[in-house]
One Martini backbone bead per residue (centre of mass of N, CA, C, O) as a GRO file, in nm:
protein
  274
    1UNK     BB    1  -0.420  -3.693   1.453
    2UNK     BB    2  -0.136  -3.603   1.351
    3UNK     BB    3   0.067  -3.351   1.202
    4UNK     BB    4   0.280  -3.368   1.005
    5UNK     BB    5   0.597  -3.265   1.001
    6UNK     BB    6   0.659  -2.970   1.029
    7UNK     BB    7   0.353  -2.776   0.962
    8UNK     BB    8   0.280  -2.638   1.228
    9UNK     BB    9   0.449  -2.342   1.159
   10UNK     BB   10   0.320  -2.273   0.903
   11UNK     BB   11   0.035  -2.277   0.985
   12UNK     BB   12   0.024  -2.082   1.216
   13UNK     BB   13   0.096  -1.852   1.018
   14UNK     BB   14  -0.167  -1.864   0.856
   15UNK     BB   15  -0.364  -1.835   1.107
   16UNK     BB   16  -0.223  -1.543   1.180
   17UNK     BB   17  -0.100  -1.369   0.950
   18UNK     BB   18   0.160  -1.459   0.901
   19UNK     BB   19   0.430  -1.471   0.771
   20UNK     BB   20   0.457  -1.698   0.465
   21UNK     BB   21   0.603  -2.068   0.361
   22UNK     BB   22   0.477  -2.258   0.171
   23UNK     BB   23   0.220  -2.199   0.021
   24UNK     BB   24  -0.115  -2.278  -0.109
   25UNK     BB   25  -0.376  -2.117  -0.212
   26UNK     BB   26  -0.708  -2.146  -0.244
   27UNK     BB   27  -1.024  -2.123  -0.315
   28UNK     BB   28  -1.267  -1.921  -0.203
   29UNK     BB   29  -1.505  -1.954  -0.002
   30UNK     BB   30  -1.791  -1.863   0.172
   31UNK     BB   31  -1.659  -1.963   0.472
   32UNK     BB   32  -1.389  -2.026   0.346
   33UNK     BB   33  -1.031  -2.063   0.384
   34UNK     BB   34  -0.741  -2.200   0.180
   35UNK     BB   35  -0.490  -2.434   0.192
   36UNK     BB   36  -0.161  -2.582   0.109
   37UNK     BB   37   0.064  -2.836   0.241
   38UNK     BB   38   0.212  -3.100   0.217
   39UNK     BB   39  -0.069  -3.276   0.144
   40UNK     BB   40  -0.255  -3.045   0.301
   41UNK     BB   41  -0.586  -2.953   0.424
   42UNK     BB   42  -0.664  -2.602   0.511
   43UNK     BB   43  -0.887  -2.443   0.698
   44UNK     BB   44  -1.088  -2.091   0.790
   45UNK     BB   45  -1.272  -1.924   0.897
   46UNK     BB   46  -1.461  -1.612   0.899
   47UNK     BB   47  -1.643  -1.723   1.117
   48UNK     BB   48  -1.870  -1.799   1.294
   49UNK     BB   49  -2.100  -1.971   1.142
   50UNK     BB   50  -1.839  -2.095   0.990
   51UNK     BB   51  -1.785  -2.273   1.217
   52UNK     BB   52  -2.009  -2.431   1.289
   53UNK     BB   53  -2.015  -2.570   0.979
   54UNK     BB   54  -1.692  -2.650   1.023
   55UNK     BB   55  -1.796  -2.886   1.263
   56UNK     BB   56  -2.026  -3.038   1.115
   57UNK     BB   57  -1.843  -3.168   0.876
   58UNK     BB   58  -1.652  -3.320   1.026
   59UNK     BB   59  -1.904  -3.481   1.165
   60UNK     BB   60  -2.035  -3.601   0.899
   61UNK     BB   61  -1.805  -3.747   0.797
   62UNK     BB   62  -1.726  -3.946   0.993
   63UNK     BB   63  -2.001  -4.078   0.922
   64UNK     BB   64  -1.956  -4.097   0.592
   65UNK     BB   65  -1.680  -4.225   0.498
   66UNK     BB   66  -1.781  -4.568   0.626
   67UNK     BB   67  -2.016  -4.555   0.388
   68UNK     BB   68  -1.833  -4.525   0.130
   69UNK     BB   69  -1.708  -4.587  -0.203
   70UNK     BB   70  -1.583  -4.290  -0.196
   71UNK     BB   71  -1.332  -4.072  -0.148
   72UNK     BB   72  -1.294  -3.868   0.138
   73UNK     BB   73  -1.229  -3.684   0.383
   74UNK     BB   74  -1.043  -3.664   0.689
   75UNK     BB   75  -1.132  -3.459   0.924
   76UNK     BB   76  -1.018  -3.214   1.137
   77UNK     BB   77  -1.016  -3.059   1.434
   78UNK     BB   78  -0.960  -2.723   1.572
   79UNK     BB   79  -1.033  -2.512   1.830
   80UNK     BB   80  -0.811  -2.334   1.944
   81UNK     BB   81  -0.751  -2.067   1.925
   82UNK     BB   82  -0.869  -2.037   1.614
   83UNK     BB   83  -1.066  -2.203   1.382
   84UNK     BB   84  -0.935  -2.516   1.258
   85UNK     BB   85  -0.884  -2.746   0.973
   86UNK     BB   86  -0.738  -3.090   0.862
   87UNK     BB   87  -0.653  -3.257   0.532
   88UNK     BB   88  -0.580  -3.487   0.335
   89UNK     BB   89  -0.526  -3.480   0.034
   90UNK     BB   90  -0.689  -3.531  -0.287
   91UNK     BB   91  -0.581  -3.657  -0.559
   92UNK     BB   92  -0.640  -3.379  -0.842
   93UNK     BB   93  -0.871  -3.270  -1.002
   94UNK     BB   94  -1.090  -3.075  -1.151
   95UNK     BB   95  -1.431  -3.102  -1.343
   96UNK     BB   96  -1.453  -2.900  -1.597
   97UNK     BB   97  -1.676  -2.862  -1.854
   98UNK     BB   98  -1.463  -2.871  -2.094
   99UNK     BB   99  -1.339  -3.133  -1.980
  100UNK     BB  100  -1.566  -3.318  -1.947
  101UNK     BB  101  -1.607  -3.318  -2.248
  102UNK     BB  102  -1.364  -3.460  -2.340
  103UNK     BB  103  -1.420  -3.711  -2.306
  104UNK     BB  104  -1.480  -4.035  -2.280
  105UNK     BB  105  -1.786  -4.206  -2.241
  106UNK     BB  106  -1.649  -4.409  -2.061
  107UNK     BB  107  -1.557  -4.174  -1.871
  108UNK     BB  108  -1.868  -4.066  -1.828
  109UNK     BB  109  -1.941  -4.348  -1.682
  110UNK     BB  110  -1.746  -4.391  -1.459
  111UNK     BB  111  -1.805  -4.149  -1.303
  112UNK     BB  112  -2.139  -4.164  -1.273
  113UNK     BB  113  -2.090  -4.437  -1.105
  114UNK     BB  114  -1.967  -4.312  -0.869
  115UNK     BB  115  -2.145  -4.089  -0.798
  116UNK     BB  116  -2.378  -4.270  -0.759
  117UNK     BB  117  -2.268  -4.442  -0.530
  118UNK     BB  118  -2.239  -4.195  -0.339
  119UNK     BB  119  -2.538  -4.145  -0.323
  120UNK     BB  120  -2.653  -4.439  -0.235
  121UNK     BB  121  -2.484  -4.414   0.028
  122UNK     BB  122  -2.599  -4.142   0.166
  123UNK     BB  123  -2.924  -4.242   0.080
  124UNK     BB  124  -2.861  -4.486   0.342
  125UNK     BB  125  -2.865  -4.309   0.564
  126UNK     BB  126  -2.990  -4.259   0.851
  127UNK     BB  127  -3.126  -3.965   0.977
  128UNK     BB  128  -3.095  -3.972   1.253
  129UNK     BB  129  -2.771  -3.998   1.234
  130UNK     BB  130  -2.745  -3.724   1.119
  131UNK     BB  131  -2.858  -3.558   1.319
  132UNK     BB  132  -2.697  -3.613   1.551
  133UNK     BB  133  -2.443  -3.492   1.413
  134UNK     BB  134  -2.629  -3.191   1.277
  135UNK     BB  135  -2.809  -3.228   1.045
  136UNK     BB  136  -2.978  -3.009   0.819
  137UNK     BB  137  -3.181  -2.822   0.647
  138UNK     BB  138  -3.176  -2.758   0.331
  139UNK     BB  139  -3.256  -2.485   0.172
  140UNK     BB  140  -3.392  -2.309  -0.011
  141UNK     BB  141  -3.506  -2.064  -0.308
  142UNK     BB  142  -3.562  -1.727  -0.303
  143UNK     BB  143  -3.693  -1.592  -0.615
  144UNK     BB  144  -3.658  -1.311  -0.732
  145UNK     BB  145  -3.773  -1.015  -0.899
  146UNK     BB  146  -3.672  -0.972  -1.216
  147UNK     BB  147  -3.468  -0.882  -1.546
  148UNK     BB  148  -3.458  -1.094  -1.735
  149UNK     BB  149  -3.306  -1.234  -1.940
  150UNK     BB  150  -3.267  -1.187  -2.294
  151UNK     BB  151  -3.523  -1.464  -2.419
  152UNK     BB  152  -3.625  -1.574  -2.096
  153UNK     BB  153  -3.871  -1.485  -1.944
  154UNK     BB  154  -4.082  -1.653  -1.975
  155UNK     BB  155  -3.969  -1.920  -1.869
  156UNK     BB  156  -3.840  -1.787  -1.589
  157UNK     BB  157  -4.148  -1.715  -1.502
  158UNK     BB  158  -4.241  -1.958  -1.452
  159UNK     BB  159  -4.024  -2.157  -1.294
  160UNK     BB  160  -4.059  -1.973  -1.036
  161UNK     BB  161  -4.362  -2.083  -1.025
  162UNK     BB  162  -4.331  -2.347  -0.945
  163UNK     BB  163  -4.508  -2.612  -0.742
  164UNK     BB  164  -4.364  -2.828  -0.589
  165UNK     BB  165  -4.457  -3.118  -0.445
  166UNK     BB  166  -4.385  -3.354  -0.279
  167UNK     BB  167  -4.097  -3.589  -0.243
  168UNK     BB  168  -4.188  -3.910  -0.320
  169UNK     BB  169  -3.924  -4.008  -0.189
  170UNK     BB  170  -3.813  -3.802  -0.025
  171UNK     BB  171  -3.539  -3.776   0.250
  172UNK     BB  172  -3.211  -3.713   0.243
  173UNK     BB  173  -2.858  -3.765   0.253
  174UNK     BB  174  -2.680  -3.476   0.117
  175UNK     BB  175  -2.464  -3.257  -0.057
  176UNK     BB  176  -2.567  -3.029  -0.253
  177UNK     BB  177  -2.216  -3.009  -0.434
  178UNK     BB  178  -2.175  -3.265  -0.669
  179UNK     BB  179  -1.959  -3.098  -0.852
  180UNK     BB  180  -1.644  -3.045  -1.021
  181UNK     BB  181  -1.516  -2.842  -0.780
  182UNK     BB  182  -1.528  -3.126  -0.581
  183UNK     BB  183  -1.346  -3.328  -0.783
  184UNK     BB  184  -1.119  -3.563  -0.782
  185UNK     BB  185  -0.906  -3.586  -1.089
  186UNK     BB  186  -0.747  -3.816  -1.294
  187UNK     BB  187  -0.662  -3.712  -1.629
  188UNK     BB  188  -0.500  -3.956  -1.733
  189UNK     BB  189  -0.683  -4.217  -1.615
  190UNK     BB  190  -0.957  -4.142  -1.591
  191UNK     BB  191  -1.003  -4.121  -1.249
  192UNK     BB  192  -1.163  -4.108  -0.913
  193UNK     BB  193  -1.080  -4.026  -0.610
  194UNK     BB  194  -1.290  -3.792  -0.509
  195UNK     BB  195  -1.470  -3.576  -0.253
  196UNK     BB  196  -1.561  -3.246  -0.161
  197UNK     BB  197  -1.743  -3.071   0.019
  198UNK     BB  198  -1.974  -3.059   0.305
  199UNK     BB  199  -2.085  -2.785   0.366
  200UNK     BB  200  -2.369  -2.859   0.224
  201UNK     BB  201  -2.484  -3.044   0.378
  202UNK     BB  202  -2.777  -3.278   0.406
  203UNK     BB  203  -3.134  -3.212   0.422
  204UNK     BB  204  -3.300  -3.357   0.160
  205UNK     BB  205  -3.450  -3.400  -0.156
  206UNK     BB  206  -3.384  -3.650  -0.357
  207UNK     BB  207  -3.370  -3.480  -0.646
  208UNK     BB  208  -3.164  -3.219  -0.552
  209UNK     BB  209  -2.899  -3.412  -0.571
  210UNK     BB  210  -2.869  -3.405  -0.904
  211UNK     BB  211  -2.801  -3.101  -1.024
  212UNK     BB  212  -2.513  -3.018  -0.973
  213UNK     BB  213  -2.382  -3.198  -1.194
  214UNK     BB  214  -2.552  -2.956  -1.374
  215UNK     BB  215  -2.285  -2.749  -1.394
  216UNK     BB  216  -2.074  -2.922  -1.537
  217UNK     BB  217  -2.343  -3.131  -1.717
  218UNK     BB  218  -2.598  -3.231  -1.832
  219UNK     BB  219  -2.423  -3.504  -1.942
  220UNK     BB  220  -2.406  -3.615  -1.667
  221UNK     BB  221  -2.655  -3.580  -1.471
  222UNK     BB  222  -2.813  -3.798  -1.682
  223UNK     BB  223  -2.590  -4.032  -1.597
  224UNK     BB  224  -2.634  -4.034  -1.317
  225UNK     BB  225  -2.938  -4.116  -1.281
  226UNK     BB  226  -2.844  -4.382  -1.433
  227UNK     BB  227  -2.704  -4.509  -1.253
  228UNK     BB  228  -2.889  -4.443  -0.982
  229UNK     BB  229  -3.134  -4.655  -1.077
  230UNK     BB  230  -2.947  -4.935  -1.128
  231UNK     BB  231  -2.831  -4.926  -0.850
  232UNK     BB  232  -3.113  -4.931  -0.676
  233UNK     BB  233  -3.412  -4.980  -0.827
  234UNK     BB  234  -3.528  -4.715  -0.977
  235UNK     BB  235  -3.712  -4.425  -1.040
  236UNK     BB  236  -3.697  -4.109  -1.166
  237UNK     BB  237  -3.808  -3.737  -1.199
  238UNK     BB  238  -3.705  -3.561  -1.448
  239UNK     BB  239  -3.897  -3.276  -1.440
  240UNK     BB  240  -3.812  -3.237  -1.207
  241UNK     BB  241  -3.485  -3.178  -1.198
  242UNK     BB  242  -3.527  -2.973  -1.429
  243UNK     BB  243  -3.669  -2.750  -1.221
  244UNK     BB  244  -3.443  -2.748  -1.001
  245UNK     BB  245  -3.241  -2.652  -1.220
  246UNK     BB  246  -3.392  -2.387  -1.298
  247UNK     BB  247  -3.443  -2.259  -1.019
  248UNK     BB  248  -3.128  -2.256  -0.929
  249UNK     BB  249  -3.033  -2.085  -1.171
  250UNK     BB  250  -3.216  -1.822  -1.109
  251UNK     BB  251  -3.116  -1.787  -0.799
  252UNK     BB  252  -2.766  -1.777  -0.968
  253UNK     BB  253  -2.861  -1.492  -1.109
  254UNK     BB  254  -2.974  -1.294  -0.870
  255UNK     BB  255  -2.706  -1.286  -0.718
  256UNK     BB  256  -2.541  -1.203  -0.946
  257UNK     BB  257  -2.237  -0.970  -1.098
  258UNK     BB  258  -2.108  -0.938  -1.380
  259UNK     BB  259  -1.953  -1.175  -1.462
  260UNK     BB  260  -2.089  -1.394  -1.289
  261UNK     BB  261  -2.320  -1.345  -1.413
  262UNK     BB  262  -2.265  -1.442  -1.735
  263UNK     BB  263  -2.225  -1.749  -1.629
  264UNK     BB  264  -2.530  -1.804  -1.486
  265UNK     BB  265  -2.644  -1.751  -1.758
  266UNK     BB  266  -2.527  -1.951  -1.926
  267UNK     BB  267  -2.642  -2.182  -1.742
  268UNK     BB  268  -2.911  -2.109  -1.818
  269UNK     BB  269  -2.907  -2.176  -2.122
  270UNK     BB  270  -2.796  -2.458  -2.127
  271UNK     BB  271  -3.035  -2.585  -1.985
  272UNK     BB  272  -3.273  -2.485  -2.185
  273UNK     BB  273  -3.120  -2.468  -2.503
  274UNK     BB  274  -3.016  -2.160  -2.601
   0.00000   0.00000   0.00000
């Protein structure tokens, strides 16, 4: 698929760092740099690395897009050199902690039939076929010894020591990153537009798919839970999805400093509930 008319020139200009007009760049993640214009999103990986892993992306889409029954992006790849990628924009806004709380019932009921449905649908590709194209086994979470926040020590010493045995479910093709800085939003109509960033995407234990909702609020993941439960008619174990939740947050306490550290204890006492 070309791109839109005229855009290329402009991208041409962000991709090799030359003077440039009508850009709007976005949140910088951990592999990519991206930009906003004209209703695309281009994406420039950091390195070599983080190129391989935007091949992978949207190999992986590809495969994801037409088997989902929420809005996903459809990424093209340029192969460069540099490489980069660029999708049309998914319209909507991110779902922030706070403006999450604001919903009404219905609307947080509805989101998280949808993130249900979206998580049915991708736990339901087989995975040799996800293999085929790249999906790779989701990392572990390796959690050293600090000196954990006054008033948690306890109990974090505790969650980072428990040795959770194999998921009953077994393992799934899961996004692994599916809060609400990841999902376009339309705040008028309280309606899910899509959800996007696949780069973490990959196999690995189905009950680890449900945590990262709880990044955005406890009570959305508790939400999808019971939606996923309803859609699949299956039983999850909320327990085991707890200590996963809190185990991950152990490990964005430990990676974090300064400001950064202050919001990830913050996540963490949210889970614990103190």
């Amino acid at each position: 698929m070309p791109l839109p008319d005229g855009l290329g020139p402009v991208i041409a200009a962000w991709i090799n760092d030359d003077v440039r007009s009508g850009v709007t760049p976005l949140a910088a993640g951990w592999d990519c740099e991206a930009m906003a214009v004209g209703g695309v999103v281009v994406k420039r990986p950091r390195n070599a690395e983080a190129a391989a892993r935007l091949r992978r992306e949207v190999r992986l889409l590809a495969l994801i897009g037409p088997r989902v029954r929420v809005a996903v992006p459809q990424m093209h790849l340029v192969e460069g050199p540099p490489v980069w990628s660029w999708h049309r924009g998914l319209p909507g806004q991110q779902v922030l902690p706070e403006e999450y709380d604001a919903l009404p019932v219905v609307a947080r009921d509805r989101l998280a039939g949808d993130l249900a449905r979206l998580m049915a649908d991708l736990h339901a590709i087989p995975l040799a076929e996800a293999r085929a194209v790249g999906a790779v086994e989701v990392p572990g979470w390796e959690i050293p010894q600090i000196d954990w926040p006054e008033g948690l020590r306890a109990v974090a010493e505790f969650v980072a020591r428990v040795d959770l045995p194999p998921d009953p479910m077994g393992q799934v093709l899961g996004q692994f990153d599916g809060h609400g800085w990841n999902m376009a939003f339309d705040s008028q109509r309280q309606l899910l537009n899509g959800v996007y960033d696949f780069g973490d995407a990959g196999i690995g234990a189905l009950h680890r798919d449900f945590i990262y909702a709880g990044l955005t609020s406890m009570d959305l993941m508790e939400r999808v839970v019971a939606a996923y439960q309803a859609e699949r008619g299956v039983r999850l174990d909320m327990e085991r999805i707890g200590v996963l939740a809190g185990q991950h947050r152990l490990w964005e306490v430990a990676q974090g400093g300064g400001a950064d550290h202050v919001a990830r204890v913050h996540l963490w006492r949210d889970w614990w509930g103190v």
